[in-house]
C-alpha positions in Angstrom: 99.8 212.0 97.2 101.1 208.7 98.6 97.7 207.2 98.0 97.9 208.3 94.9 101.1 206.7 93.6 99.9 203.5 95.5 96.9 202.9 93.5 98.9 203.7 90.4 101.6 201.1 91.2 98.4 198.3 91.5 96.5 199.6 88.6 99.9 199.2 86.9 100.6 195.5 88.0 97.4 194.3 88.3 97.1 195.2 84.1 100.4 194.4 83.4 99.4 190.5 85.0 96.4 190.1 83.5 97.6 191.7 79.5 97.6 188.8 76.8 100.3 188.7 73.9 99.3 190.6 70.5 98.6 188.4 67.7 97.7 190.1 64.5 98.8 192.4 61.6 100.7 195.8 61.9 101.3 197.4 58.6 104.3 200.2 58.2 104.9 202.7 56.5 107.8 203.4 55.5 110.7 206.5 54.6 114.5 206.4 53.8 116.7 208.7 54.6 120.0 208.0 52.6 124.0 208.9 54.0 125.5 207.6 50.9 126.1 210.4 48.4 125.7 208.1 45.0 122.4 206.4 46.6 119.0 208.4 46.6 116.1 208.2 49.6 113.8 207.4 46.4 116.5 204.3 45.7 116.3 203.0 49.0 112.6 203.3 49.4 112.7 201.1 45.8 115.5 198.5 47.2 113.5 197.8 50.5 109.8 198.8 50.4 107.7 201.8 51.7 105.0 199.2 53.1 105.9 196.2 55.5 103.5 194.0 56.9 103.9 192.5 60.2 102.3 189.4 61.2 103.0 188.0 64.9 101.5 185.0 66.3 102.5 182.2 69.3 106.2 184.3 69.3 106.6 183.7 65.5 106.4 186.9 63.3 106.5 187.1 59.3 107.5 190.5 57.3 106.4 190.9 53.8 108.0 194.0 52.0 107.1 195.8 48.8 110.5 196.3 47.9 113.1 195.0 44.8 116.2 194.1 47.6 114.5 191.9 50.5 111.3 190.3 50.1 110.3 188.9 53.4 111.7 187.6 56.9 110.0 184.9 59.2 111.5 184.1 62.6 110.5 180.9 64.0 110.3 180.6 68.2 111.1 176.9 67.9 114.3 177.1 66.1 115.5 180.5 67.5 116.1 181.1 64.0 115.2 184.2 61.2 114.8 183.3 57.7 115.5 186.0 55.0 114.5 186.4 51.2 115.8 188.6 49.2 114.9 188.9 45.6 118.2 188.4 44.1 118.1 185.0 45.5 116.9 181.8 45.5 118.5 180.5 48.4 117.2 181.6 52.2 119.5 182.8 54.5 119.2 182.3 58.4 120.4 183.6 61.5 120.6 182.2 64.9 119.0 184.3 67.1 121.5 182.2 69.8 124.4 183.2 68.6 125.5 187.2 68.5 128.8 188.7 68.5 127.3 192.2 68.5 127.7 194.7 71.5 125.6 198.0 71.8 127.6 201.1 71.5 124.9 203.8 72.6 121.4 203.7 74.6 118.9 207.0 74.4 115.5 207.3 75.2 114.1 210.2 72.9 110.8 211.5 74.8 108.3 212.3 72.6 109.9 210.8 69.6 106.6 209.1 68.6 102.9 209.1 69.6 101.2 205.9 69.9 97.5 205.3 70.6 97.2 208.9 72.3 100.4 208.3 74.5 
C-alpha cells in the first residue's frame, strides 16, 4: 500500500511539473436563479447572457456575453487590471486587480458538485 501511494505522489508531481498553461476558448452555458421577488430567472438570463465565451491566452482572458446588461470583460496581466463593458455605456470601467478591500466570509468544498472530463 505504501508503494502504492509513493508512485501516486511521483506520478502526481512529475505531471503537475511538466503541465503547460491552457490557452484557448471555453464556452458557458449559462442559468439564473433569481432571489429578488420583482426580478424573473428569464430577466436575468436577458440582462447577462445564457452563453459566455472565454478566451485565455499568456495570463490575459477576454469574456464576450450574449446579454443586454454587460457585454464583455478583458483582464490584462500587464496592468493587473479588468476592463468592463456594459451596454448602457460608452465609457469602460476598470478594476485593479491590486487593490481589494474584500474579505471571504465562508469556504466549502461541495464534492461532487460538478463532473469534469470524467472526474
Amino acid at each position: 500500500m505504501k508503494k502504492l501511494h509513493l508512485l501516486f505522489i511521483l506520478l502526481v508531481t512529475f505531471s503537475a511539473g511538466t503541465a503547460q498553461p491552457f490557452e484557448g476558448k471555453i464556452v458557458y452555458q449559462n442559468k439564473y436563479k433569481s432571489k429578488l421577488p420583482n426580478v424573473t430567472d428569464d430577466q436575468f438570463t436577458m440582462m447577462m447572457g445564457d452563453k459566455q465565451d472565454y478566451f485565455i491566452k499568456g495570463g490575459n482572458h477576454k469574456t464576450n456575453t450574449n446579454g443586454t446588461f454587460f457585454q464583455w470583460q478583458i483582464y490584462l496581466q500587464k496592468d493587473n487590471k479588468l476592463y468592463n463593458k456594459m451596454a448602457s455605456s460608452e465609457s469602460l470601467f476598470w478594476i485593479d486587480g491590486a487593490v481589494n478591500a474584500d474579505e471571504v466570509i465562508k469556504a466549502e468544498v461541495k464534492k461532487g458538485a460538478a463532473e469534469i472530463l470524467g472526474y
